[in-house]
C-alpha positions in Angstrom: 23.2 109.3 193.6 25.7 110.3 196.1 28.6 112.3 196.3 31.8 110.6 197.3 32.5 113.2 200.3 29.1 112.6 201.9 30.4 108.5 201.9 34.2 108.7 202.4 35.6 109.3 205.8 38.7 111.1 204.1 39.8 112.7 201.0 43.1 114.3 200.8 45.9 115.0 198.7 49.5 115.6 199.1 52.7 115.7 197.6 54.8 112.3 196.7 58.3 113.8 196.2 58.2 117.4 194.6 57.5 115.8 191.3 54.0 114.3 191.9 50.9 114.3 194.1 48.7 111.8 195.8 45.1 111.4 196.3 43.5 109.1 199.1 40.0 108.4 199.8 39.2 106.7 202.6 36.6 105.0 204.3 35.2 103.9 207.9 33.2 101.4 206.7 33.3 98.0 204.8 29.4 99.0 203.1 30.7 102.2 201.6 33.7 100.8 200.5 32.4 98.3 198.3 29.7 100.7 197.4 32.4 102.3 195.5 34.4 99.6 194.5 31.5 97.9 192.9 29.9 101.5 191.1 33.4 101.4 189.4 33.0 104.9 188.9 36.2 105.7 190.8 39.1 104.5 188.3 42.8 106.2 187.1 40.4 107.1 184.0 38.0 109.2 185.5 41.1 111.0 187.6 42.8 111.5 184.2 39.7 113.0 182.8 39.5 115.4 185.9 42.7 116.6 186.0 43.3 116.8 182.0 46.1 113.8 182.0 46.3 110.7 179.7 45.1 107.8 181.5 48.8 106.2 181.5 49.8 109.1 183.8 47.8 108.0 186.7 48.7 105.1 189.2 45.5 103.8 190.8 45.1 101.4 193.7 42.6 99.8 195.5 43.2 99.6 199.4 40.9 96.8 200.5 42.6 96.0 204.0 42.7 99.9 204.5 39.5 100.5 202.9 41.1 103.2 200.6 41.5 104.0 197.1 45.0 105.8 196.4 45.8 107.6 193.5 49.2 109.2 191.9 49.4 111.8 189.4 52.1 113.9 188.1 52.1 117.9 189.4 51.4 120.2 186.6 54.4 122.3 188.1 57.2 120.6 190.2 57.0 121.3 193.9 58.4 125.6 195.1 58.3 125.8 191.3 57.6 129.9 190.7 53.9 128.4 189.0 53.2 126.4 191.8 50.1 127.6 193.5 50.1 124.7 196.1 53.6 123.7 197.6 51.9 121.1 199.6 49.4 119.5 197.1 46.8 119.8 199.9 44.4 121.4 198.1 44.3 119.6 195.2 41.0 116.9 196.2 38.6 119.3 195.9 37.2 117.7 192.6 37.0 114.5 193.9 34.5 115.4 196.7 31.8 115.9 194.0 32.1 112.6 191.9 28.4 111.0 191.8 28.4 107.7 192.9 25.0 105.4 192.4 
């Protein structure tokens, strides 16, 4: 197994609007990329499950021209909100770099 930040070139989140956040994971090569997209692993259900959301929540797309996977999720608290602990919703990938992938 593998974790997805030793095989993705990128992995970042930020905000879409103050009302939800974005994932990307992104890759430099056409070998990882399928590597991923064929483990299935990566999939709106698994980001439901790690950020605590029902699956219907989460808007999940596969990139193949860009070799990315994008993801959308609703913030937990909307953007400068006096809860928010991230205004920018940069720091918000940090699960994803740990997701095994075979």
């Amino acid at each position: 197994m593998t974790k997805l930040g030793e095989i993705a070139k990128l992995i970042r989140s930020k905000n879409a609007g103050p009302f939800e956040l974005t994932f990307d994971i992104m890759f430099d090569t056409v070998e990882n990329y399928e590597r991923v997209r064929r483990s299935t692993v990566l999939s709106a259900a698994l980001i439901s499950e790690i950020y605590h959301l029902p699956v219907e929540k989460v808007k999940f797309f596969e990139v193949p021209a860009a070799l990315s996977f994008k993801a959308s999720i609703p913030r937990a608290n909307f953007q400068g909100d006096i809860d928010d602990t991230d205004s920018h919703g940069g720091q918000q990938y940090a699960p994803l770099i740990d997701i095994e992938i075979p």
